[in-house]
C-alpha positions in Angstrom: 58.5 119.9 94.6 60.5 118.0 97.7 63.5 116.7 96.8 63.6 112.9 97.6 66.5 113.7 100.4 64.4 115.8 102.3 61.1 114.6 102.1 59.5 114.9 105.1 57.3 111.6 104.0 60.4 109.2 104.9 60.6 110.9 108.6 58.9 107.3 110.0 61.4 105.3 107.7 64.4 107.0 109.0 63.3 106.7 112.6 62.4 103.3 112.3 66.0 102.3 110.1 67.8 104.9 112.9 69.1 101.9 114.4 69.0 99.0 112.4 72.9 97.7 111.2 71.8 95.2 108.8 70.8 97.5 106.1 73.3 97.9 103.1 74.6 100.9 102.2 76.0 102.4 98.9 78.0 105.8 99.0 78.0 107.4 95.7 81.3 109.4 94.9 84.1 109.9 92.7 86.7 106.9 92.4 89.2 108.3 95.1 88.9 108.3 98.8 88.2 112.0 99.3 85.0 112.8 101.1 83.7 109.3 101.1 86.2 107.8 102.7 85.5 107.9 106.2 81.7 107.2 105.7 82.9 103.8 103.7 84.8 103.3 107.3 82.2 104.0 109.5 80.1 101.4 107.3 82.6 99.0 107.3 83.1 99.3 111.3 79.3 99.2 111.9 79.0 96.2 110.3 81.3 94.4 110.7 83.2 94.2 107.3 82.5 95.7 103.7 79.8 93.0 102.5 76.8 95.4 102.8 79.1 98.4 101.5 78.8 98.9 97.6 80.8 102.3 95.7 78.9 103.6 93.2 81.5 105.8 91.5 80.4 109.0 89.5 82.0 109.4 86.1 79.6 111.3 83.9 79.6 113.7 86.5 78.3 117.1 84.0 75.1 115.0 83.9 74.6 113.9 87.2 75.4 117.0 89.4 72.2 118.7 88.3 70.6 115.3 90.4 71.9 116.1 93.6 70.7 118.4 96.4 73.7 120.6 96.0 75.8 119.9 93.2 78.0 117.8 95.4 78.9 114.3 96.8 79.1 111.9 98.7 75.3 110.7 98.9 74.6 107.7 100.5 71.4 105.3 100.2 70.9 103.0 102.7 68.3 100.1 101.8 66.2 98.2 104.5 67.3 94.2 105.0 64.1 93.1 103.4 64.5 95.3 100.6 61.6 97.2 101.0 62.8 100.7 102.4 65.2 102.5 100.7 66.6 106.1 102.2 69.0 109.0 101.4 70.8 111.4 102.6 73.4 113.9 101.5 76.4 116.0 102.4 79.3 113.7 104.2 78.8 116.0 107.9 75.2 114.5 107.7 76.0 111.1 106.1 78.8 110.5 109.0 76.8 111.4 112.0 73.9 109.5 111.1 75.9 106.7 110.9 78.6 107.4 113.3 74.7 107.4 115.7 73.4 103.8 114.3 76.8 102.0 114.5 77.3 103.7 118.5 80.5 105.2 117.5 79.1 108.3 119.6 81.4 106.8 123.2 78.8 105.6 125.6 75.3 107.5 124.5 75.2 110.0 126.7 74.6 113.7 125.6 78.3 114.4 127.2 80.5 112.0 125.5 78.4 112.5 122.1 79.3 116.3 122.3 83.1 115.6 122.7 83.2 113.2 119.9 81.9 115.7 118.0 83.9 118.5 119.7 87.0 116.7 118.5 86.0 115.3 115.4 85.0 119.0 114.0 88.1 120.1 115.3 90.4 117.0 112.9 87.5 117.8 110.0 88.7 121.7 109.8 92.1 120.8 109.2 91.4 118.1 106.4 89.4 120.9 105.3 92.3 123.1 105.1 95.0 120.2 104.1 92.4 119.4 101.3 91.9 123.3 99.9 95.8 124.0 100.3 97.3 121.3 98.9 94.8 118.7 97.7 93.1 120.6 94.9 96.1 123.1 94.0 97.6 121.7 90.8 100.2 124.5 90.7 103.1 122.7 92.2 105.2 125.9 93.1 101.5 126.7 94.9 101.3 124.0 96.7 105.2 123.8 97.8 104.4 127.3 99.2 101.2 126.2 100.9 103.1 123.2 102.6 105.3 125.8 105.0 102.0 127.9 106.4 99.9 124.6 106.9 102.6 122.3 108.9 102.8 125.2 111.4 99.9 127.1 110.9 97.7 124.4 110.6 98.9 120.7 111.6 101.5 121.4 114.5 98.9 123.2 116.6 96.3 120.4 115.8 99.2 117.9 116.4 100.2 119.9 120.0 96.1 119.9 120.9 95.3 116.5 120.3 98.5 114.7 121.3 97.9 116.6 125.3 93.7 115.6 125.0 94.8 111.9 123.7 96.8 111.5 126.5 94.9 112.4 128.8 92.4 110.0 128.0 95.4 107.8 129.1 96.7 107.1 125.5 94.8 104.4 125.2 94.3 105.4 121.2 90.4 106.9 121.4 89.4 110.3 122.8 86.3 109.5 124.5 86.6 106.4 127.2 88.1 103.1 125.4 86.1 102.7 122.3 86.3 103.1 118.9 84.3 106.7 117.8 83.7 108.7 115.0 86.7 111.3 116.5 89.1 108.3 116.4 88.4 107.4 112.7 88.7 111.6 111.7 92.1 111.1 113.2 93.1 108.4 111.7 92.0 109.6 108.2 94.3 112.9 108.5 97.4 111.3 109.6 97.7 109.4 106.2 97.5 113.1 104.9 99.9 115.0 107.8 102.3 112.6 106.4 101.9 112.7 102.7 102.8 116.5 103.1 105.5 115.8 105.7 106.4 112.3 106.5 107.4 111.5 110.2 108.6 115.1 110.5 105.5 115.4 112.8 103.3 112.7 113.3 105.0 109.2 113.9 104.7 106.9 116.6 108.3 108.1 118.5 107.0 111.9 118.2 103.4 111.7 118.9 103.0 108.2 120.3 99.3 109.0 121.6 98.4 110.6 117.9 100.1 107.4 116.4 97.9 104.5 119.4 94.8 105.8 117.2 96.1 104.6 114.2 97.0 101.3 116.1 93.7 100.8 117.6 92.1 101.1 114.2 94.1 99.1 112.4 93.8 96.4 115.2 89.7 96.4 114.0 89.7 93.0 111.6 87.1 95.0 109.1 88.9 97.9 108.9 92.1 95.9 108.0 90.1 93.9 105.7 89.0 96.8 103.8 91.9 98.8 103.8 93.7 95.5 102.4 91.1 95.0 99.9 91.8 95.7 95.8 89.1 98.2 95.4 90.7 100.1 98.5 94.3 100.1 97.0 92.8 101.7 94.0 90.7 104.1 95.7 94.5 105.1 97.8 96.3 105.0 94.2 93.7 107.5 92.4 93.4 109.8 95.6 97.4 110.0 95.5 97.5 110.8 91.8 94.6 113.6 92.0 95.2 114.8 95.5 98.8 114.3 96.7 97.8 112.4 99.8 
């Protein structure tokens, strides 16, 4: 049997949805920010606010896993305009391209600027990854207190020293790839909130890494990001992350 998110049936509904931005979209997660959080951006940037973004959030999770292709989430469903076309797809490196592609958050289209977006935003992604697995999900606080040491300079300073030199030499301008908003900038922006829940302005701040920081400043300057990240339902996502993940 073919799992629904990889049925090779719905190839001509994905092609023909591959660049439409008035579907809606639903990511299903748990009620934090976690590994949905930069697809519900991306959605929210695509279209222009949060109106065709709905959270389904995932709390009889024993019964549900068995569901998914994996055992894990996000997923995200994306349903045509009229209604009529509904589509899935799962695992959030999948989930973010595909919309990172419709919503040209991929710099100017060409095969060069698509690879450095990616380039940098795999590079921001491994250390959320390791941010996440050393201090997010340790509940031993003398554990994660020893953690924080080996991932500020094993970890975040050399990403910080990286970055900070390729920001600016896209003339600090706060993107990596030309002047535009891509899906590097919004990796970026996502992991400074955590840099600094394990280490305040000790390294990231706009005095010590003002090119790191003019990302943060060019995202915050899009009116539905601000929206959203002003919105109730955001505030509590931030509040539950906090409380289950530190950051």
């Amino acid at each position: 049997m073919v799992h629904a998110y990889f049925n090779p049936a719905q190839a001509s509904a994905f092609n023909a949805l591959a660049s439409k931005t008035d579907s809606t979209f639903q990511v299903k997660y748990f009620k934090i920010h976690g590994s949905g959080a930069i697809s519900r951006i991306l959605i929210v940037i695509g279209t222009g606010g949060h109106k065709q973004l709905s959270n389904a959030y995932e709390d009889d999770w024993s019964d549900y896993k068995p569901t998914t292709p994996f055992g894990l989430m996000p997923l995200l469903t994306e349903t045509s305009a009229d209604g009529k076309t509904k589509l899935q797809i799962a695992e959030s490196d999948a989930i973010e391209r595909y919309l990172a592609r419709k919503f040209d958050l991929f710099g100017n289209g060409t095969a060069f600027e698509e690879v450095l977006v990616n380039t940098f935003s795999s590079h921001t992604m491994a250390l959320i990854n390791q941010i996440f697995n050393k201090w997010g999900i340790i509940e031993d606080p003398m554990v994660r207190a020893a953690n924080k040491e080996s991932l500020a300079t094993d970890q975040i300073a050399p990403w910080i020293k990286h970055h900070e030199k390729h920001l600016q030499a896209n003339g600090t301008n706060g993107h990596y790839v030309g002047n535009k908003v891509t899906l590097a900038d919004v990796k970026t922006d996502y992991v400074i909130t955590m840099i600094q829940a394990l280490t305040g302005e000790e390294l990231v701040s706009e005095s010590k890494t003002p090119a790191i920081w003019r990302v943060r400043q060019e995202m915050d300057k899009i009116e539905s990001v601000a929206a959203w990240k002003g919105s109730e339902e955001y505030k509590v996502l931030s509040k539950e992350n906090y409380d289950m993940l530190a950051y």
